[in-house]
C-alpha positions as CSV (number, residue, x, y, z in Angstrom):
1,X,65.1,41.0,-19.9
2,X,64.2,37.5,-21.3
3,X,63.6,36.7,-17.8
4,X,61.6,39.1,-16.7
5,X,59.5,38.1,-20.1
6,X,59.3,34.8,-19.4
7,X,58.2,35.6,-15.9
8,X,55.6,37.7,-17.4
9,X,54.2,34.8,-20.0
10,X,54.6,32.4,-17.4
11,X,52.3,34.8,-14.6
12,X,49.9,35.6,-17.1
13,X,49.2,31.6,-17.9
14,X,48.7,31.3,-14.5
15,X,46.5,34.1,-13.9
16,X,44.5,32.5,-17.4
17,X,44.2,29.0,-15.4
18,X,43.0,30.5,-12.3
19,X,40.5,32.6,-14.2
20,X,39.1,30.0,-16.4
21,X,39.1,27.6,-13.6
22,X,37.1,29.5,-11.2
23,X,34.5,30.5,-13.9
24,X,34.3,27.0,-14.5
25,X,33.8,26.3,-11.0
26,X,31.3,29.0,-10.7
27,X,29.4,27.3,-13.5
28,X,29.6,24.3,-11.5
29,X,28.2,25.6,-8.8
30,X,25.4,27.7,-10.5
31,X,24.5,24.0,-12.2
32,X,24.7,22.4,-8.4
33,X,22.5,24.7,-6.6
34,X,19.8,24.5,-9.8
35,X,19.7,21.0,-9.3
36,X,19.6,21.3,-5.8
37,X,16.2,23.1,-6.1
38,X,14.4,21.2,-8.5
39,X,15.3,17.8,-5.9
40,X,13.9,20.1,-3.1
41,X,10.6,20.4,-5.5
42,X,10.4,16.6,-6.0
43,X,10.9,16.1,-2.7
44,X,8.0,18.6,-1.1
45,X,6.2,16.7,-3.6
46,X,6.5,13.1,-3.0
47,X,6.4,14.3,1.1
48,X,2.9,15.0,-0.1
49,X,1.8,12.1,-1.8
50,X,3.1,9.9,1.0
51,X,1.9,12.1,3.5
52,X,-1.6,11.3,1.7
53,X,-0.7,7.5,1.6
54,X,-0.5,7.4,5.2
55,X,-4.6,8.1,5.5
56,X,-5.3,5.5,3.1
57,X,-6.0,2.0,2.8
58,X,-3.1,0.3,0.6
59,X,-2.7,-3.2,-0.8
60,X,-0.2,-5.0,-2.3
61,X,-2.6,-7.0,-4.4
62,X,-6.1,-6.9,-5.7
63,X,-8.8,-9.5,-7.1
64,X,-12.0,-9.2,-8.7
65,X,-15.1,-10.9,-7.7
66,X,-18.5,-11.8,-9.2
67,X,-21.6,-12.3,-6.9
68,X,-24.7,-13.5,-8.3
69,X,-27.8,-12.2,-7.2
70,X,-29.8,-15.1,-4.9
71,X,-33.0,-14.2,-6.6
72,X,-31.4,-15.0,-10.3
73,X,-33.7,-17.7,-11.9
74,X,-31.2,-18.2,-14.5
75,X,-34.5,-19.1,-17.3
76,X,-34.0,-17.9,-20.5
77,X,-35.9,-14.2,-21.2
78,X,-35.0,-13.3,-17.5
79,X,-32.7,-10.7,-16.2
80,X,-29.4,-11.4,-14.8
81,X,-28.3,-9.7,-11.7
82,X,-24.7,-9.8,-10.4
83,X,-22.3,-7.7,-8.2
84,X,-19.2,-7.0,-9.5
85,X,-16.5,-6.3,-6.8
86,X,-12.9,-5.5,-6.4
87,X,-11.1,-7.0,-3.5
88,X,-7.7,-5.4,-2.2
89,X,-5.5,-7.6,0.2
90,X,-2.2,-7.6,1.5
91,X,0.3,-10.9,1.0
92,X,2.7,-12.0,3.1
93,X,0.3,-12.7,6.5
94,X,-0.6,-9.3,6.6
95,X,-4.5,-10.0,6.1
96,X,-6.1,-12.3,8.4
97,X,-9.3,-13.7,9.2
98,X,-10.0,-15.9,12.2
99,X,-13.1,-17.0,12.9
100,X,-14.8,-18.7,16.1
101,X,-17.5,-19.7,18.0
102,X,-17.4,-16.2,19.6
103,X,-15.6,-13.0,20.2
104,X,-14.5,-12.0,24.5
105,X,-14.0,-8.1,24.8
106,X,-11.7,-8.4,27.7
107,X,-8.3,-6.2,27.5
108,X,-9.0,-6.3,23.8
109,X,-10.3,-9.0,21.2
110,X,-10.1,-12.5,21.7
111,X,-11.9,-15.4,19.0
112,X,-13.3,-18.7,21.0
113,X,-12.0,-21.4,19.6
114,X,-10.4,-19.2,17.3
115,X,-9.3,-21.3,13.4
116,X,-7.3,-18.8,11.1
117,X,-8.6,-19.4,7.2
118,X,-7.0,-20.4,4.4
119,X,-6.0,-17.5,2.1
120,X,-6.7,-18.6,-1.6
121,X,-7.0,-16.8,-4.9
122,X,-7.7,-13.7,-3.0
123,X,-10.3,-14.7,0.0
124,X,-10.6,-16.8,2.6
125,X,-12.5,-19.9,2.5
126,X,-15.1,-20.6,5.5
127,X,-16.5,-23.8,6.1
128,X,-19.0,-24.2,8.5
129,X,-20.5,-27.5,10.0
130,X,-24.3,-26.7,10.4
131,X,-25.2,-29.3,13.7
132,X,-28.1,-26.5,14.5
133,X,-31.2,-25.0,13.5
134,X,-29.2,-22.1,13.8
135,X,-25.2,-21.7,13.6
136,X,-23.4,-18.5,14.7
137,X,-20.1,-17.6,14.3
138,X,-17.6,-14.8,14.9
139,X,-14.3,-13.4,14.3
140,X,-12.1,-10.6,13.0
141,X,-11.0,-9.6,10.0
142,X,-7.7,-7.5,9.9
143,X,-5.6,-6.4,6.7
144,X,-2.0,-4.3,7.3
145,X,0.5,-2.7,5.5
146,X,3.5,-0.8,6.7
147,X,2.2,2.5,4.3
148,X,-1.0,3.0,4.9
149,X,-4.1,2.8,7.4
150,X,-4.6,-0.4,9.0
151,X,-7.9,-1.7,9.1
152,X,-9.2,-3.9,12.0
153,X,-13.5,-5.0,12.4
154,X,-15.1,-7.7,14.1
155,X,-17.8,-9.8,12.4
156,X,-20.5,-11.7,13.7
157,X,-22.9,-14.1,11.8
158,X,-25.5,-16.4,12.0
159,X,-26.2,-19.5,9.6
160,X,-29.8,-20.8,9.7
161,X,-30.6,-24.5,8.0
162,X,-33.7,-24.9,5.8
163,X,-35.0,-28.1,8.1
């Protein structure tokens, strides 16, 4: 008879660990799957936002620039004029200008005597030796990033001495 106790008490812990156990796993579960929906919500989310990046221009870097007007007198009691402007730009190589003495549209876009500028403090500095009553130039201007839109243009540009 104290056996058949014993075996009794002893089944009946067992049945008690099972039972708590698989509540407790239940829980675990119910916990699992509730996270597992809000990540699915972030995640339709952020698939939007970079979905949107991918139509955008993006920079790793921006500068400011102030342009003063060319008809500024700078006298006292006159106005002022300037353009503020922000600049975006990407580091690392990934915005280029070259400039030439022309552009050839042949299987693409190729610079003349093409010179790559200098990247500082957000531009590119362009010297130009003016031999001529009039001095053209030309070249591309290109900016990438591995996120976004990449943006590609030609320019073309004249500089005219006073004498």
């Amino acid at each position: 008879m104290a056996l058949i106790l014993k075996m009794k008490v002893i089944l009946f812990l067992i049945a008690n660990v099972i039972l708590f156990s698989s509540c407790q796993n239940n829980q675990r579960i119910e916990k699992l799957e509730s996270e597992n929906q809000i990540l699915k919500l972030r995640n339709g989310s952020l698939r939007k936002i970079t979905d949107g990046i991918k139509e955008k221009y993006v920079f790793d870097s921006l500068t400011i620039r102030q342009i003063p007007h060319y008809e500024n007198t700078y006298l006292r009691n006159s106005e002022f004029k300037e353009e503020i402007v922000f600049v975006g730009y990407n580091l690392y190589g990934k915005t280029s200008v070259i400039i030439g003495d022309s552009l050839k549209f042949e299987n693409g876009i190729e610079v003349i005597n093409p010179e790559t500028l200098e990247f500082k403090n957000g531009g590119f500095q362009n010297i130009i030796e003016l031999n001529q009553k009039q001095n053209p130039y030309s070249g591309i201007l290109q900016s990438e990033n591995e996120y976004g839109k990449t943006f590609k243009t030609t320019v073309k540009s004249i500089v005219q001495t006073k004498n």
